[in-house]
N, C-alpha and C positions, 0 to 999 in steps of 0.2 A: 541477440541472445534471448529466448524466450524465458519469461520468469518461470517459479514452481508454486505448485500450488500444494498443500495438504487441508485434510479438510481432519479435526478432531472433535471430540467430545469432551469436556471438560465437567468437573462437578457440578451437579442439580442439573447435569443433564443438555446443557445448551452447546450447540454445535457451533466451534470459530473456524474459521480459515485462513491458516499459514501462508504466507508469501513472500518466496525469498527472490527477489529484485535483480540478487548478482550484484550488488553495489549498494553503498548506502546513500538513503535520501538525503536530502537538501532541507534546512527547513522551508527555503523559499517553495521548492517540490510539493510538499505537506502543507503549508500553508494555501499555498493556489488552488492545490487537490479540494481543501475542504471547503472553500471558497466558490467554488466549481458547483459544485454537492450541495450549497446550502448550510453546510458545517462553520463552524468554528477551531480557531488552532490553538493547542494552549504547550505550552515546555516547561518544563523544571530539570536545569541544566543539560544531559544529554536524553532525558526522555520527552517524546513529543506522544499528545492526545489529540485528536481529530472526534470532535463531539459533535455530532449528527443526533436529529430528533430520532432515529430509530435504532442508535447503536453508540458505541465509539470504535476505532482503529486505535492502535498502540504502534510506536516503532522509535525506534531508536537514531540518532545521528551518528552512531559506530557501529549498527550490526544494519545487515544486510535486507532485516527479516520485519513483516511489519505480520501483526495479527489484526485480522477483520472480525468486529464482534456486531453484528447489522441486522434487525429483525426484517429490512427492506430489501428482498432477493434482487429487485431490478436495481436498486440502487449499487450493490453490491457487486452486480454483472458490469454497474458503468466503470464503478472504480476497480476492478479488477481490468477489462479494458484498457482506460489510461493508465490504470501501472504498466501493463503490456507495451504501450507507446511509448512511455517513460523509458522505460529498461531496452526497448528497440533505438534508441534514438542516441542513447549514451553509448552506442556502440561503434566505434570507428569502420567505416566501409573500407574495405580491400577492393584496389584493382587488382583484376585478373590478366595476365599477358596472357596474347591469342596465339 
């Protein structure tokens, strides 16, 4: 299942990008991710923070949907990427009969 993307604009101007996963992360997921990336993971209870030198990500352990806030585009293309990986791989393959 391919994730979704949205790109907005938020006050003072600074553009984030929505990303709905189809499922909710792991903190283990989030914690690797940022790990990955050079970031650090921080939670208070069901909210998790992914703090990167050129940004943070916000997402949740109940909702599906994580916000990319990252002034580093290539950074932002790696981890939109492996969310795509992530979200392809939690998906059960079907056989086909021939």
């Amino acid at each position: 299942m391919p994730i979704q993307l949205s790109k907005r604009r938020e006050c003072g101007g600074t553009w984030v990008v929505d990303v709905d996963l189809g499922r909710s992360p792991t903190k283990e997921e989030l914690t690797t991710l940022a790990q990955r990336h050079g970031g650090r993971c921080r939670q208070f209870q069901q909210l998790v923070w992914l703090d990167f030198p050129s940004g943070r990500i916000t997402a949740s352990l109940r909702l599906s949907r994580l916000t990319i806030r990252l002034g580093d585009k290539a950074l932002e293309a790696a981890i939109i990427a492996e969310l795509q990986q992530l979200a392809a791989a939690s998906v059960p393959a079907c056989a086909m009969d021939a």
